[in-house]
N, C-alpha and C positions, 0 to 999 in steps of 0.2 A: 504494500500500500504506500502511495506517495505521502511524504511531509507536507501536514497540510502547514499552509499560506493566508497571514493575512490578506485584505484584499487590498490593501496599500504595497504590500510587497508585489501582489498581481502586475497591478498597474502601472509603477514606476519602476524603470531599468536604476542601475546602479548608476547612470552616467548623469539621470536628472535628479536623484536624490542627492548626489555631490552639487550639483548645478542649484537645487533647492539651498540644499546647508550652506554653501557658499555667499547665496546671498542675504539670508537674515546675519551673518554675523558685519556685514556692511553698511556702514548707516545707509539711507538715501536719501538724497540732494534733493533738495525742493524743488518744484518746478519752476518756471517762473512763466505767470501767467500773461498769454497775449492778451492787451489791451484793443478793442476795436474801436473809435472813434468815429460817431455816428452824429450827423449835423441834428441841430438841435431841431425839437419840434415847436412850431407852431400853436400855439392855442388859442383855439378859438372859443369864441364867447358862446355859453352855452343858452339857450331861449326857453324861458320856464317853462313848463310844461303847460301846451294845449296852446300854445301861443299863435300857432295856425291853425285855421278850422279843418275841419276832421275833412275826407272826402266827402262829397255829395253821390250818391250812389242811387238809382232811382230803385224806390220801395218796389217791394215783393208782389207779384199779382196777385189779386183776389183770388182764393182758391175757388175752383168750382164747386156748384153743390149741386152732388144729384136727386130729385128726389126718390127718396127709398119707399118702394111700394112692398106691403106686406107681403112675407111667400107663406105660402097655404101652410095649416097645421100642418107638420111633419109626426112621426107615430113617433117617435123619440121625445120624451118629455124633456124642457129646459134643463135641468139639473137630474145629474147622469150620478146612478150609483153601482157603487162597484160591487158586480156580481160574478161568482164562480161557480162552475158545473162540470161536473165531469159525465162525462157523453159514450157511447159507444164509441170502438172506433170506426165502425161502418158509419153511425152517424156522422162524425166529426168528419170522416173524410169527403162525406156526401157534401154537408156542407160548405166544404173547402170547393169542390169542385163545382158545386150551384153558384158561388161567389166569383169563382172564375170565369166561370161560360156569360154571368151576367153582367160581369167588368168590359167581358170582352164584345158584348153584343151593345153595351150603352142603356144597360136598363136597369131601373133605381126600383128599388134598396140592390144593391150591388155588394155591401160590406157586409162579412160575417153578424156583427153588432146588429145593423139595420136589417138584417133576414131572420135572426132570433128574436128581434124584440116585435119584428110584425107578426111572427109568428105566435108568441105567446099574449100578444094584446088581441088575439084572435079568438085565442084558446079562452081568455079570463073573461072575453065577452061572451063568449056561449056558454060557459057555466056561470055566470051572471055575478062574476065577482066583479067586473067593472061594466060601467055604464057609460 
């Protein structure tokens, strides 16, 4: 098995470790820094604030308004709650697939949501739980 090695020994040959110790035991000379001489600046008088008027900018156009004509009762009531069911899976895929063919043909209720819930607002009005 080889002598193991710090990794300072790894990394430095013998020729820059001498090169290294060489020069901490030498003072070193300060540099002496170059001076750049740069013409002086100018300054100018500063204008307090708002001293010019702001841009004139022409105001925003009236938005249009459309008038909003009412869309027919939809079977989904305004405030939506959160219901879970677990389904056959013959069901659930049927429904999947009645949701696609009616995506794809452009015909409303199209959404899983909107095909269960007209279904069962169907259901509660023939057993006469809703009116």
């Amino acid at each position: 098995m080889a002598k193991r090695r710090s990794l300072n020994d790894a990394i430095l040959t013998r020729q820059q470790k001498s090169f290294l110790n060489e020069g901490e035991s030498q003072p070193s000379k300060p540099r002496k820094r170059k001076t750049v001489k740069t013409a002086p600046v100018q300054q100018q008088k500063e204008e307090p604030p708002m001293a010019t008027p702001a841009l004139k900018e022409n105001p925003p156009p009236a938005p249009i308004v459309l008038p909003i004509t009412p869309v027919a009762a939809s079977v989904t009531a305004p405030e939506e709650t959160a219901l879970h069911v677990r389904l056959d899976s013959g069901v659930g895929s049927t429904l999947l697939r009645a949701s696609l063919e009616r995506r794809l043909q452009g015909v409303v209720p199209h959404t899983q949501r909107d095909i269960v819930t007209e279904a069962l607002v169907f259901w509660l009005r023939t057993h006469g739980y809703l009116k």
